[in-house]
Structures are given as structure tokens and as C-alpha cells.
C-alpha positions in Angstrom: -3.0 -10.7 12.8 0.3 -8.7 13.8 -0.4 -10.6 17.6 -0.8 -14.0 16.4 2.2 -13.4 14.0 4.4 -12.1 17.2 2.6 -14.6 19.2 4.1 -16.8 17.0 7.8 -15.5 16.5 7.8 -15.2 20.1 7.5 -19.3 20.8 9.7 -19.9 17.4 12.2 -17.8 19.1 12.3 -19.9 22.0 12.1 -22.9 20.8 15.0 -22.1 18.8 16.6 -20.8 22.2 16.3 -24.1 23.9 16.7 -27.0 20.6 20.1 -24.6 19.0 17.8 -24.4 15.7 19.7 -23.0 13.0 17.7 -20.3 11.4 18.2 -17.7 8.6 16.6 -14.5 7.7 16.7 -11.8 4.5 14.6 -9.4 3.1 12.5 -11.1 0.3 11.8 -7.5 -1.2 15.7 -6.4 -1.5 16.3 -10.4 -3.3 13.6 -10.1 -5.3 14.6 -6.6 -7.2 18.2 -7.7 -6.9 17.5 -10.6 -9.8 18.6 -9.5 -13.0 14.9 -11.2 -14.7 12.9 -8.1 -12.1 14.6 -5.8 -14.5 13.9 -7.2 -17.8 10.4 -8.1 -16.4 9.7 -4.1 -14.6 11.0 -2.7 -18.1 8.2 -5.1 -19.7 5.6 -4.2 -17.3 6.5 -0.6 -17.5 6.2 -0.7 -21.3 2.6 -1.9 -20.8 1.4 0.6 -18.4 2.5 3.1 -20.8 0.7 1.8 -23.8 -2.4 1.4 -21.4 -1.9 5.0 -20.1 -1.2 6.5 -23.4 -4.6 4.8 -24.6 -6.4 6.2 -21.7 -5.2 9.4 -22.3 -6.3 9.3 -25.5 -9.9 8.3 -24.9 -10.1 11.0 -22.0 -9.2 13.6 -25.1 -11.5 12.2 -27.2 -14.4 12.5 -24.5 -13.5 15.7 -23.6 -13.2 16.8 -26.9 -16.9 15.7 -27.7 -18.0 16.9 -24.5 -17.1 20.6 -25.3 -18.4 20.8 -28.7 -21.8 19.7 -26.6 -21.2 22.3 -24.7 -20.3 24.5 -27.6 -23.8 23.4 -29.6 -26.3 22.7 -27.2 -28.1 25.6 -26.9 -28.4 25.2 -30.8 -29.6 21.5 -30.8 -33.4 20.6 -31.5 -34.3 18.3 -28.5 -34.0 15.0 -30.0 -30.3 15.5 -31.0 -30.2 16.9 -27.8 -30.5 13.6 -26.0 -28.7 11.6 -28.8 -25.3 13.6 -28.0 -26.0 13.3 -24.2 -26.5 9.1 -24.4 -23.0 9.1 -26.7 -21.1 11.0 -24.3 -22.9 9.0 -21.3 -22.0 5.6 -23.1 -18.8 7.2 -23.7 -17.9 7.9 -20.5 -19.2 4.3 -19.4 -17.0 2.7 -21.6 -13.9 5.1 -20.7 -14.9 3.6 -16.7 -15.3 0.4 -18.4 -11.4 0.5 -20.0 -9.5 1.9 -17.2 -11.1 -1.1 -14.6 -9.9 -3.7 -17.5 -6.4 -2.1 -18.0 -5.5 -1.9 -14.0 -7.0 -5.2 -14.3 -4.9 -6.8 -17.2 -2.2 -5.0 -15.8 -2.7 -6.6 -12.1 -2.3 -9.5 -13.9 0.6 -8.9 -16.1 2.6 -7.9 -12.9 1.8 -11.4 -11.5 2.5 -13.5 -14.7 5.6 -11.4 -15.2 7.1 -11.9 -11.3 5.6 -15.7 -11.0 8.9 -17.3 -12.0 10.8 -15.1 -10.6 8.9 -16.2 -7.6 9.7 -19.6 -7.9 13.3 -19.5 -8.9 13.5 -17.2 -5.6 12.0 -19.8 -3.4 14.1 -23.3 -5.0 17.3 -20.9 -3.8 15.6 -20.3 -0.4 14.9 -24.1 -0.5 18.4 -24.9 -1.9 20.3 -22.5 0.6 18.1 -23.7 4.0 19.0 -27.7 2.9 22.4 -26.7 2.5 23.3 -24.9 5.7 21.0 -27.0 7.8 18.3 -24.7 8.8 15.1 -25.0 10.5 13.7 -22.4 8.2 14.4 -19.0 7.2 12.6 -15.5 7.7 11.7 -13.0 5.7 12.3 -9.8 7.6 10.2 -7.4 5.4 7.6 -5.3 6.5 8.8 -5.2 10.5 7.8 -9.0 10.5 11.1 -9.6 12.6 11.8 -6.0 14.5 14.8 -8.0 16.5 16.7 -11.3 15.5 19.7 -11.9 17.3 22.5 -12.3 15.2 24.3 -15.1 17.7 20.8 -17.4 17.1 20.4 -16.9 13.4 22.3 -16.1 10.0 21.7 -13.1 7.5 21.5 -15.4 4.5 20.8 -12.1 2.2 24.3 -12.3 0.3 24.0 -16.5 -0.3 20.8 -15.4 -1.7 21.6 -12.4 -4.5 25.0 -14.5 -5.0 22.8 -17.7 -5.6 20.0 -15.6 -7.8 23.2 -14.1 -10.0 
């Protein structure tokens, strides 16, 4: 995938070379947190994970706590009780297994209801910005997708961008 992409760079780069294609570039990641909505919408998300983690936290306690007085008692148990307490804590600890998969779930989910519009206000400025100076398109720079640009061939559009998110 990272050949193809360079692959690709490589005969954008000089086809912009030869046809004087305007181009811009940013880093999507440093726009995105820049928008005052990431904050409100972190603080949300954050205020979820905690409610999910304190109610996780709980449950563990709860297990454990029912888990050592098993401990505590089971040399004392007749048989049949026995296996009762060893089916609750096994279908206790399935549906502990059972809550955490659902709350990273939900949460997974959360993140991307929570970011969508951000999302797509981010990419109408991206839209709005590449109509109005002209260009060809406009790179996103994270994750070493664009090691070198050359300044003199394309424009750091990252300040039009947190101005135009403002």
C-alpha cells in the first residue's frame, strides 16, 4: 500500500512539475483538534468513557468480591451449592466480558457520531479553500504520507484552514 501510495505521489508530483498545478497541503490531524467543536466533543466523549469505566470498575468489584467469599466458603459448601456459586460467578464473569466488548463498542461509536460533523465542516473548508485559490487538490501530510513537498510547487494551506474552522 505505502508503494502504490508513493507510486502515486511520485507521478502527481510530476505531473504537477510539467502542467504548473497549484497544489496545497496541511496536516488534517493538527485542523481537526484545532476546531473549537473537538473540544466540546473530546470533553463529551471523555465524560462517557468515564461513566463506562467507572461501571466496569464496579462490576469487576462486585465479581471479585463474590469470587473471594467462594473462595472464603467453599470448602464449607455441600456440592450442589457448590456448583450453583461456580455457574453465578462463570455467568458473571461472561457477562462482565460481555459489558466491556459493548462499552468499547458504543464508545467506538460515540467517537465517530461525535467527530462526523466535525468531519464534514472540515472537508466543505477544504472544498471551499481549494475552489478559492485554484488548486488541483490538496494533501494531507499526516502520517509521513508526503515525507518532502516542495514549498516553490505547492502552498501550506494549514493557517487558511484553522482561520477558516474559527
Amino acid at each position: 500500500m505505502k508503494r502504490f501510495c508513493f507510486l502515486l505521489m511520485a507521478a502527481l508530483l510530476s505531473f504537477v512539475a510539467e502542467a504548473q498545478v497549484k497544489f496545497g497541503y496541511f496536516s488534517y490531524e493538527e485542523a481537526f483538534r484545532s476546531m473549537p467543536e473537538y473540544a466540546i466533543a473530546q470533553a463529551n466523549l471523555n465524560d462517557l468513557r468515564s461513566k463506562y469505566d467507572a461501571e466496569t470498575k464496579r462490576v469487576e468489584e462486585e465479581f471479585n468480591r463474590k469470587y473471594e467469599e467462594f473462595l472464603d466458603g467453599q470448602t464449607d459448601f455441600a456440592p450442589t451449592i457448590l456448583q450453583k456459586r461456580q455457574t453465578e460467578l462463570q455467568e458473571l464473569l461472561k457477562k462482565n466480558v460481555a459489558f466491556k466488548a459493548e462499552a468499547a463498542k458504543l464508545l467506538r461509536q460515540a467517537e465517530a457520531d461525535a467527530y462526523a460533523p466535525l468531519r464534514e465542516r472540515l472537508g466543505g473548508v477544504l472544498r471551499e479553500i481549494g475552489a478559492k485559490q485554484g488548486y488541483a487538490f490538496i494533501l494531507n501530510t499526516d502520517g509521513d504520507a508526503c515525507p518532502y513537498i516542495d514549498p516553490t510547487m505547492g502552498e501550506d494551506v494549514s493557517e487558511m484552514v484553522k482561520e477558516a474552522l474559527k
